[in-house]
C-alpha positions as CSV (number, residue, x, y, z in Angstrom):
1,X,90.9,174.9,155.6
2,X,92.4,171.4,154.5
3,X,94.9,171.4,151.5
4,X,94.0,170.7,148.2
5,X,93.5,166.7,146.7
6,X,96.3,166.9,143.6
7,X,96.4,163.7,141.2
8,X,99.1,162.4,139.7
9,X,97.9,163.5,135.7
10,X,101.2,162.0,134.1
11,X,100.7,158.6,136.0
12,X,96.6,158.5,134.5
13,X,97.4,159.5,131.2
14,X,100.3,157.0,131.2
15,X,97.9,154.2,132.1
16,X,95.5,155.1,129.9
17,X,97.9,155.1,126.6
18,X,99.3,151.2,128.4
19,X,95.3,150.6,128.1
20,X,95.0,151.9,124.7
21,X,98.1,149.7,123.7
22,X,96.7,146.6,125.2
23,X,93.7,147.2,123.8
24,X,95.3,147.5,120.1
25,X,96.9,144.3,120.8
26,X,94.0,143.0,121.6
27,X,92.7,144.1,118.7
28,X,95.6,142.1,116.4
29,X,94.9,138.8,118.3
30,X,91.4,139.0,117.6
31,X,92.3,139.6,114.1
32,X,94.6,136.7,114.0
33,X,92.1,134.6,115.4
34,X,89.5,135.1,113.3
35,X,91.8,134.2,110.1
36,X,92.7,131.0,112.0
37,X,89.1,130.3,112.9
38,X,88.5,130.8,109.2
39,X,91.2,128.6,108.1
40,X,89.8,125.7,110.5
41,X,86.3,126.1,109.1
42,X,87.4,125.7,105.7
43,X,88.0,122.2,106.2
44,X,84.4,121.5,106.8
45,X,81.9,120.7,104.5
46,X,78.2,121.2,104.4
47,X,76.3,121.9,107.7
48,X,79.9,121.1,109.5
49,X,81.0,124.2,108.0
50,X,78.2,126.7,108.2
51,X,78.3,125.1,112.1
52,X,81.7,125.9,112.2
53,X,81.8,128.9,110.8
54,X,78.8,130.7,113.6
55,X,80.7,129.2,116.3
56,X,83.7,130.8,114.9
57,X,81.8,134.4,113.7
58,X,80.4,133.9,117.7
59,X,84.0,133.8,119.3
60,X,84.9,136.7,117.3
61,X,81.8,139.0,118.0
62,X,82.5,138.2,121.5
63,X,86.1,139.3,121.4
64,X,85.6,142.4,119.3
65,X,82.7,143.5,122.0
66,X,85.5,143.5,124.5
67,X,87.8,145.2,122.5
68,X,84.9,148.3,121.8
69,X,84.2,148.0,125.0
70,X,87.7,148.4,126.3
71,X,87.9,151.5,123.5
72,X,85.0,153.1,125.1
73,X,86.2,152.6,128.8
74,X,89.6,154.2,128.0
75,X,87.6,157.0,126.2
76,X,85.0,157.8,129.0
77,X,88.4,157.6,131.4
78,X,90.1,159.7,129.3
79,X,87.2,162.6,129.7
80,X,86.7,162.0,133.5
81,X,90.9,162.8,133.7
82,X,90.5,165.7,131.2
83,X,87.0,167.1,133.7
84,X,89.8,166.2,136.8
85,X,92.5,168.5,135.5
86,X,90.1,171.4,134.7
87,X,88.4,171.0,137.8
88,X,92.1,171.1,139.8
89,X,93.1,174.3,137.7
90,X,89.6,176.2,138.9
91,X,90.5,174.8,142.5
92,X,93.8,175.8,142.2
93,X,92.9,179.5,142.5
94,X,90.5,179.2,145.8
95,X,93.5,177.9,147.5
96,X,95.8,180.3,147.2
């Protein structure tokens, strides 16, 4: 019989809250971009500023898909640890 795989739970969870973190300071620079990208378009006129402001409301789409998709890769990780631990807890019985 070979001895049981055991993860290191307090390491994953800890990288996945550094993750979450990172992904809420993402979240801020996105934020502060956008109001700069704002400022910047506001000193356009006419079709320089409706120009200015899809390139800008582009940029920021693009950033805040990574954000959500960072959110949503933390979360799914989150459940595969969560499925891990219970799965180690049933084990835990068959080898002893």
């Amino acid at each position: 019989m070979s001895a049981p795989i055991h993860q290191n739970f307090p390491a994953l969870h800890s990288s996945l809250d550094s993750m979450d973190g990172l992904g809420r300071a993402l979240q801020t620079k996105v934020d502060e971009l956008r109001s700069e990208l704002n400022i910047w378009a506001g000193f356009w006129r006419g079709t320089a500023h409706d120009q200015a402001m899809t390139w800008s409301q582009n940029v920021t789409n693009q950033a805040e898909h990574s954000v959500q998709a960072s959110v949503n890769y933390t979360a799914t990780a989150r459940q595969a640890v969560a499925d891990m631990e219970a799965q180690e807890h049933t084990n835990a019985g068959i080898w002893t």
